[in-house]
C-alpha positions in Angstrom: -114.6 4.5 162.6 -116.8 3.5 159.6 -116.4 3.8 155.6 -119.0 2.4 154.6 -122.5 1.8 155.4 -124.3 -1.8 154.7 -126.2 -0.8 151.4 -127.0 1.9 149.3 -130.1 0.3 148.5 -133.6 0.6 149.9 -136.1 -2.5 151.7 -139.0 -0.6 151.4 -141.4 -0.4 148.6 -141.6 2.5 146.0 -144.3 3.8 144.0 -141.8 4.2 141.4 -141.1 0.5 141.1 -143.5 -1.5 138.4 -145.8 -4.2 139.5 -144.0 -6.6 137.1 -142.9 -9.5 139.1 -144.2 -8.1 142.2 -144.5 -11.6 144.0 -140.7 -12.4 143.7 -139.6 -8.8 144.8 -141.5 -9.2 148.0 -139.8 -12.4 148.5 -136.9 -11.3 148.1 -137.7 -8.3 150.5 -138.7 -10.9 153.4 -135.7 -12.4 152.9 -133.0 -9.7 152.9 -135.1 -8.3 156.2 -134.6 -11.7 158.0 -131.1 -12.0 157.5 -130.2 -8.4 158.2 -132.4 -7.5 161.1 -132.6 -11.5 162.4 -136.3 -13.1 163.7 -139.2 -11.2 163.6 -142.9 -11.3 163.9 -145.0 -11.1 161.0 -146.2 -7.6 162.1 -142.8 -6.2 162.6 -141.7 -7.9 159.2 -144.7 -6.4 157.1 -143.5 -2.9 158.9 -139.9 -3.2 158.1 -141.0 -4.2 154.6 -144.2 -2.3 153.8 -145.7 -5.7 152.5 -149.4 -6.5 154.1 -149.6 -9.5 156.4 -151.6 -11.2 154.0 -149.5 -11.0 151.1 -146.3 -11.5 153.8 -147.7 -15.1 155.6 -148.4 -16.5 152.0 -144.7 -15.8 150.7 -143.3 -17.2 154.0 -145.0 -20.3 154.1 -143.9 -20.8 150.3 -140.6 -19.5 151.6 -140.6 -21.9 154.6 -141.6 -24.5 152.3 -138.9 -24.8 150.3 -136.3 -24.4 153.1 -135.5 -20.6 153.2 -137.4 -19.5 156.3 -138.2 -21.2 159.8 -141.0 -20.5 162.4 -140.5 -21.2 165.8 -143.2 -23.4 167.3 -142.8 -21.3 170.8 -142.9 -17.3 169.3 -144.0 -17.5 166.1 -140.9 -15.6 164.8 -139.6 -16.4 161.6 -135.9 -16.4 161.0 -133.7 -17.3 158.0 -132.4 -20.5 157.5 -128.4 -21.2 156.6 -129.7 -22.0 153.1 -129.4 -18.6 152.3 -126.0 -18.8 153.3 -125.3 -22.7 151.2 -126.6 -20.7 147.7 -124.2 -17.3 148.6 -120.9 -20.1 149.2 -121.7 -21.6 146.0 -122.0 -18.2 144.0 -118.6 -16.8 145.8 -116.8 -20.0 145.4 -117.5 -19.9 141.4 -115.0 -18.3 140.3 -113.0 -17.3 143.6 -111.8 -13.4 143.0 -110.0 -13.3 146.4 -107.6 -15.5 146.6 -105.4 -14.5 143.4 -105.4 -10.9 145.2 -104.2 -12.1 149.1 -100.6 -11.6 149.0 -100.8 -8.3 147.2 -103.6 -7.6 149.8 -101.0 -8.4 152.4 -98.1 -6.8 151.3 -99.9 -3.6 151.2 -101.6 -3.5 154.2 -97.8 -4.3 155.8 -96.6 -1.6 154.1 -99.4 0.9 154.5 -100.4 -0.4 157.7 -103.8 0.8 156.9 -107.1 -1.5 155.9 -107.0 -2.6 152.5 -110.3 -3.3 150.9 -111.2 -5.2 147.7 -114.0 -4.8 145.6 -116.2 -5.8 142.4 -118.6 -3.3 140.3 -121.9 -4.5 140.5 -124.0 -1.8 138.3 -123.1 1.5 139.9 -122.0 -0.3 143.2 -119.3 -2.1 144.5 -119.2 -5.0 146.2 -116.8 -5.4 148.9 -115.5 -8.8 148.5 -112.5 -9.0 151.4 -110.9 -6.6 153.9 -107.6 -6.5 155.4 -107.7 -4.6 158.8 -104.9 -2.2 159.6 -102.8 -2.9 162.8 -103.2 0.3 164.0 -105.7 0.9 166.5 -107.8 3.9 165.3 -108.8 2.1 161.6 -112.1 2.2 159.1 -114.2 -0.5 159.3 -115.9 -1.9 155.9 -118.2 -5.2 156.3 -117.3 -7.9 153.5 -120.7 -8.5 151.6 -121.7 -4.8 152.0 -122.2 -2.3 148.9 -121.4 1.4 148.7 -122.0 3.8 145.5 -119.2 3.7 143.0 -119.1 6.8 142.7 -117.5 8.4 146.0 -115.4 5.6 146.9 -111.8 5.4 145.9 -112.2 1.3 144.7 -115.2 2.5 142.9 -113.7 5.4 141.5 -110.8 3.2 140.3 -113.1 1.1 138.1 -115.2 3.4 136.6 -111.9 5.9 135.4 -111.5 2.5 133.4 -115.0 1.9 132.3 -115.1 1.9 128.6 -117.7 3.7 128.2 -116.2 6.7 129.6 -117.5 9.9 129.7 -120.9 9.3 128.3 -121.2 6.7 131.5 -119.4 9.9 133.9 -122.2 12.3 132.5 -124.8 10.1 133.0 -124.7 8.2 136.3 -126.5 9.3 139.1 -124.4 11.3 141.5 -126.2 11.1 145.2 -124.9 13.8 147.8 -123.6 11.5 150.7 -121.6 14.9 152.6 -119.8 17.8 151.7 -117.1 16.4 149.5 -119.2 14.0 147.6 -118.5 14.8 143.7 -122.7 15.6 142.4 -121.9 18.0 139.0 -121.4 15.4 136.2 -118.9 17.9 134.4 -116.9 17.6 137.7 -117.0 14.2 137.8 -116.1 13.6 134.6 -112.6 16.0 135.2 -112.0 13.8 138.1 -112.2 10.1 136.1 -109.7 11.8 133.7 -107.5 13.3 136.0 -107.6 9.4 137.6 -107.1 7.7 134.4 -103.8 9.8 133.8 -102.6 9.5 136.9 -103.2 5.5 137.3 -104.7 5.8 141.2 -108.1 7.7 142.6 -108.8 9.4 145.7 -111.6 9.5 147.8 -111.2 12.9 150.0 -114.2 11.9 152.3 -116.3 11.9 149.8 -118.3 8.5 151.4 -117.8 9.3 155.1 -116.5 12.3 156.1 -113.4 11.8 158.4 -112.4 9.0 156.2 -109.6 9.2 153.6 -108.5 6.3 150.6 -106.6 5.8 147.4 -107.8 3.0 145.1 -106.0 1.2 141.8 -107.8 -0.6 138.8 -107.3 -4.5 138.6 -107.2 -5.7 135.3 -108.5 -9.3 134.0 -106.9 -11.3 131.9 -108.9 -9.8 129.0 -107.8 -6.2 130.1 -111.5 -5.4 131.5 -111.6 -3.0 134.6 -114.5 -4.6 136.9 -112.0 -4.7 140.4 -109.9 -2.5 142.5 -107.7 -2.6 145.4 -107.8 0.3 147.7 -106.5 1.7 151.5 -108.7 3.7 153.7 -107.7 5.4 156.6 -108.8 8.3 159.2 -108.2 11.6 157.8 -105.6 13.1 159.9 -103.4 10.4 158.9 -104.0 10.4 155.2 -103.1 13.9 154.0 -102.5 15.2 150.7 -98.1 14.4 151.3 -99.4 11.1 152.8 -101.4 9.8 149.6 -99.1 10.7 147.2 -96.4 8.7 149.1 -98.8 6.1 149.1 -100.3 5.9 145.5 -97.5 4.5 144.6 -97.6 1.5 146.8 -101.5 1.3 146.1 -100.9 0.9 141.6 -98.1 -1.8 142.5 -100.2 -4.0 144.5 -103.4 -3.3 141.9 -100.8 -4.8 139.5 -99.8 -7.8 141.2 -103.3 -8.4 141.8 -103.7 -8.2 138.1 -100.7 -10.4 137.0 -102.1 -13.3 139.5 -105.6 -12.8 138.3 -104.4 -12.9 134.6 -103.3 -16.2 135.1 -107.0 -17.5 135.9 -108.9 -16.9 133.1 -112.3 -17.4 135.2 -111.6 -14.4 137.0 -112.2 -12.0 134.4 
C-alpha cells in the first residue's frame, strides 16, 4: 500500500515556464530523468524530457565532462554517475535533521506499530527525510527522498498550521485535487489549519491516497520555527476516527521529544 507518490513535480517542459536560464533547467531535467528512470538512449531521453537531441547531446557531453553522466562505449546509453549521489551525502550530512529525531521515531512506531515518517517543508512540499516501517504486515509505503504536496498530507499539514504566516498563506496556496477527500476550498482549508493549531495534531483522512489514513505533529527548532513534523500513516480500516484520537496523543509527545533533542543543536533549526 502506497502514501505517497515520488514527486509532485513535472520533467516535462511547459509553455508557462520563462526562457530565463533555459540551459541549466534542461540540465537539470537530463539529470533528474537518468537517475529516476536509469540509462537511456538519447532518443528516449529527449522523449522523456521534451528537449531536442541537439540541445540534449550538447548538455550531456558538458554533463559527461564534468563527471555527472557516463556513456557506454557498447550501447550508447547514458547513465548517471554516483556523483550525483557524493553532492546529495554532502547536502544531507550538513546539518543532519534525522538523527536528533530516531529515538522518538522509534518509540512511536513501537507504540503505534504503524510507519512513522519524517519530513521537512520545502516551498509547498515536504520532503520525506526518514521512514520507520511498521511491523505489521499490511503497512504504507513512503520512499525517503520523495516529495508530496503539503497540503493533503498529515506531516505537511502539521507544518503549515504553524506557518506564521497563517491564513493569508491558507488562502493563498494552491490546493490541487489528488481524490475525493483532498481539502481544494481555501476557506475550508483555512478552518482546518485552525482547527489543527488548537488541537496541537492534524489529520489526513485520505486526503493524499485514498485508503490511507495519518496523524502528524509540528517539530519545533530551537528558535521555535515550524519547518518539520513527525507523522504515522496507516491503512484506513485500522485508523478510524476512535483509533486517531487514541493515537494523537502519542503522535504530539514524540513531535515533542523530537523538538527537545533538536533544540539542543542549534544547526537544526
Amino acid at each position: 500500500m502506497t502514501e505517497e507518490k515520488t514527486s509532485s513535480k513535472q520533467t516535462t517542459t511547459s509553455d508557462a515556464t520563462p526562457r530565463r536560464d533555459s540551459t541549466l533547467r534542461n540540465g537539470l531535467r537530463i539529470v533528474e530523468a537518468l537517475s529516476m528512470r536509469g540509462a537511456m538512449s538519447l532518443g528516449d531521453l529527449s522523449r522523456v524530457t521534451g528537449i531536442g537531441k541537439a540541445t540534449a547531446h550538447r548538455l550531456l557531453q558538458t554533463l559527461s565532462e564534468e563527471g555527472y553522466v557516463d556513456q557506454d562505449a557498447e550501447t550508447s546509453r547514458y547513465a548517471a554517475t554516483m556523483r550525483i549521489w557524493e553532492v546529495a551525502m554532502m547536502r544531507s550530512e550538513q546539518p543532519d535533521r534525522v538523527s536528533p529525531c530516531l529515538p522518538a521515531m522509534q518509540r512511536l512506531r513501537d507504540l503505534s506499530r504503524e510507519t512513522v515518517i519524517l519530513g521537512l517543508i520545502d516551498g509547498d512540499e515536504i520532503l520525506y527525510l526518514h521512514r520507520l516501517d511498521s511491523p505489521e504486515a499490511v503497512r504504507t509505503f513512503t520512499r525517503v527522498g520523495d516529495r508530496a504536496p503539503a497540503h493533503c498530507v498529515a506531516t505537511g499539514k502539521a507544518v503549515l498550521a504553524f506557518d506564521p504566516a497563517g491564513e493569508e498563506r491558507w488562502r493563498t496556496m494552491t490546493l490541487d485535487a489528488f481524490g475525493s477527500e483532498t481539502i481544494t476550498d481555501h476557506k475550508a482549508f483555512a478552518a482546518d489549519m485552525k482547527a489543527t493549531r488548537d488541537r496541537g495534531h492534524s489529520i489526513n483522512r485520505g486526503e493524499w491516497r485514498g485508503g490511507v489514513r495519518a496523524i502528524g505533529a509540528p517539530i519545533r527548532g530551537w528558535n521555535g520555527r515550524v519547518r518539520m513534523a513527525l507523522s504515522i500513516a496507516g491503512p484506513a480500516e485500522r485508523m478510524p476516527d476512535d483509533r486517531i484520537a487514541e493515537l494523537a496523543p502519542l503522535v504530539m509527545a514524540a513531535a515533542e521529544e523530537a523538538s527537545v533533542a533538536l533544540q539542543g543543536r542549534k544547526d537544526n533549526s
